[in-house]
C-alpha positions in Angstrom: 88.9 -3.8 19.8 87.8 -7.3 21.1 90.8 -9.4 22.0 89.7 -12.1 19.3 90.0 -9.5 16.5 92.9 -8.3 18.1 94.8 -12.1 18.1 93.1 -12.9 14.6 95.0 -9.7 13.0 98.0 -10.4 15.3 98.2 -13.7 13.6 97.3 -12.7 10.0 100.5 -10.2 10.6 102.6 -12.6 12.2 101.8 -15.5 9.0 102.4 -12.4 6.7 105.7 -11.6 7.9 106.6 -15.6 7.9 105.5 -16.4 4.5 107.8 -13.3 3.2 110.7 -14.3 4.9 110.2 -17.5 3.7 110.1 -16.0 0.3 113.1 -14.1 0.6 115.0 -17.0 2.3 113.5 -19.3 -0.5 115.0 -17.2 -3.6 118.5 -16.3 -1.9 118.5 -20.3 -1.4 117.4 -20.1 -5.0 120.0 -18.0 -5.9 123.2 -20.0 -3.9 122.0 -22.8 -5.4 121.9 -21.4 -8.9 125.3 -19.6 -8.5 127.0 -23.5 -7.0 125.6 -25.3 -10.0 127.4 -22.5 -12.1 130.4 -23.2 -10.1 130.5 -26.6 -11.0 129.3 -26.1 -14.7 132.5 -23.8 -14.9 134.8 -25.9 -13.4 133.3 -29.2 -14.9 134.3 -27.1 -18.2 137.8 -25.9 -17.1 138.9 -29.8 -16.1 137.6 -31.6 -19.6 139.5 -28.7 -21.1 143.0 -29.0 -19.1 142.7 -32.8 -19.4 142.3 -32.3 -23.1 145.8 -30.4 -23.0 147.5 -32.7 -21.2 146.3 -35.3 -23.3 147.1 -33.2 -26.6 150.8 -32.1 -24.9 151.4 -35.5 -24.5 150.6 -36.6 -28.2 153.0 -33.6 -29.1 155.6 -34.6 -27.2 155.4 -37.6 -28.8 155.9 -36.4 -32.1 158.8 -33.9 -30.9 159.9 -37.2 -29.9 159.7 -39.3 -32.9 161.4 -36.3 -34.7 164.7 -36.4 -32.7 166.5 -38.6 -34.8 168.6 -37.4 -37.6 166.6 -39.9 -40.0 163.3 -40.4 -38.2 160.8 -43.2 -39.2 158.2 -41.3 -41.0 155.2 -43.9 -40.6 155.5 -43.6 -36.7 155.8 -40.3 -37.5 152.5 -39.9 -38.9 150.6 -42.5 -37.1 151.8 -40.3 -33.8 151.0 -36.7 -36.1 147.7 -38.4 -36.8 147.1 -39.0 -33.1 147.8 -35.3 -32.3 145.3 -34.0 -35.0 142.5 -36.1 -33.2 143.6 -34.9 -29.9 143.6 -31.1 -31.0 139.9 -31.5 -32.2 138.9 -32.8 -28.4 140.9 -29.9 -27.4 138.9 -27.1 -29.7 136.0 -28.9 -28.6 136.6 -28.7 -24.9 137.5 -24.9 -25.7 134.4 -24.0 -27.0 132.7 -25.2 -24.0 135.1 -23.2 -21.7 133.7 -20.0 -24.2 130.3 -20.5 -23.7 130.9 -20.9 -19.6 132.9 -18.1 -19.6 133.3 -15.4 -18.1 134.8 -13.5 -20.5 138.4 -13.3 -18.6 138.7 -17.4 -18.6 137.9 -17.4 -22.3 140.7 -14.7 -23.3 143.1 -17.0 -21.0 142.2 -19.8 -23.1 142.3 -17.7 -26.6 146.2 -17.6 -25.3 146.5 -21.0 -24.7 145.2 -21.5 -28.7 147.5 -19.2 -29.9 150.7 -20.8 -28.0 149.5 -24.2 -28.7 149.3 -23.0 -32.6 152.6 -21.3 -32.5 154.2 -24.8 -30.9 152.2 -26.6 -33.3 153.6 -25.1 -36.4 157.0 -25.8 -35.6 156.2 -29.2 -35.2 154.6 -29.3 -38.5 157.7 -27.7 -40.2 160.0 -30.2 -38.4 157.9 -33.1 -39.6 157.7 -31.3 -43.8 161.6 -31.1 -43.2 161.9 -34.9 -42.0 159.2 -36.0 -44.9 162.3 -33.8 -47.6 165.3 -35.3 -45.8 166.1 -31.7 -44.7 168.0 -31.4 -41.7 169.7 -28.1 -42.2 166.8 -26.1 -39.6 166.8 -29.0 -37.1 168.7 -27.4 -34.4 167.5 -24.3 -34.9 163.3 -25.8 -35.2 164.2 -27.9 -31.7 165.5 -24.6 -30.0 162.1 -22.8 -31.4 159.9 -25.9 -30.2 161.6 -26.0 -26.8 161.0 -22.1 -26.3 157.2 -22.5 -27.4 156.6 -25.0 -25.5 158.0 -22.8 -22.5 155.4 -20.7 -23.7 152.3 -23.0 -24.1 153.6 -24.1 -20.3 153.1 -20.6 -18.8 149.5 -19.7 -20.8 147.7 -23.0 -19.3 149.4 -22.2 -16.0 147.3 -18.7 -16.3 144.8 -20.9 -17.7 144.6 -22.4 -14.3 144.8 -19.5 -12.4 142.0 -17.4 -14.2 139.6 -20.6 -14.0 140.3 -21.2 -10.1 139.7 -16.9 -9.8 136.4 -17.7 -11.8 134.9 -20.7 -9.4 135.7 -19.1 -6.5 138.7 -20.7 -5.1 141.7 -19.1 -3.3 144.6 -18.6 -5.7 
């Protein structure tokens, strides 16, 4: 074989094997790159969602608040109930977005997190109907109930948290 031939193929080989490592390299680049823009989708997601919460928690609270009294003041009581309703929305909002990020185990976490917010949010809404009636007889009993759901609500967005740091990758 003349040595010209022999260095031409050498090289045609040698550009060969570059240009598919280059292509390998090029879609596992493709493919980090892909999975760290997920990463930050997710956990984009997962902090507009938790911030919703604390935003909603805080509303809440305030309405908890408002009811304390033996003979509340029912406007600020409903300005601060009307408040809470907006901030529930941006809440089920921020939820759905969580769902469609996923995965899957994130979005049961945060099916939880509905569930004990509802359950915390009905008590409120019976200790505001009883307020509205001058009924005070459950009051003791509703503020027990609303301080053990909100225990509640406490320990599903703390799994929240947990789930959504297992899902972006960071150490738990």
């Amino acid at each position: 074989m003349d040595s010209g031939l022999a260095a031409l193929l050498g090289a045609a080989v040698g550009s060969a094997a570059t240009l598919g490592a280059a292509i390998v390299n090029g879609r596992a680049q493709a493919r980090s790159q892909h999975a760290q823009q997920s990463r930050q989708h997710r956990r984009d997601a997962y902090a507009r969602y938790l911030s919703a919460l604390h935003d909603r928690d805080l509303a809440m609270d305030a309405v908890l608040d408002a009811l304390r009294p033996d003979r509340p003041d029912l406007t600020a009581v409903e300005e601060l109930t009307a408040r809470f309703v907006t901030l529930a929305r941006e809440v089920h909002r921020t939820c759905e977005v969580v769902i469609l990020e996923g995965p899957a185990s994130v979005a049961a976490v945060a099916e939880r997190v509905t569930n004990a917010s509802a359950d915390l949010a009905y008590v409120m809404r019976t200790m505001a109907e009883d307020a509205r009636a001058g009924d005070t007889a459950r009051k003791a009993e509703l503020s027990a109930l609303a301080t053990e759901r909100k225990r509640a609500l406490y320990e599903a967005v703390k799994e929240f948290r947990l789930a959504a740091r297992a899902a972006i990758g960071q150490a738990v």
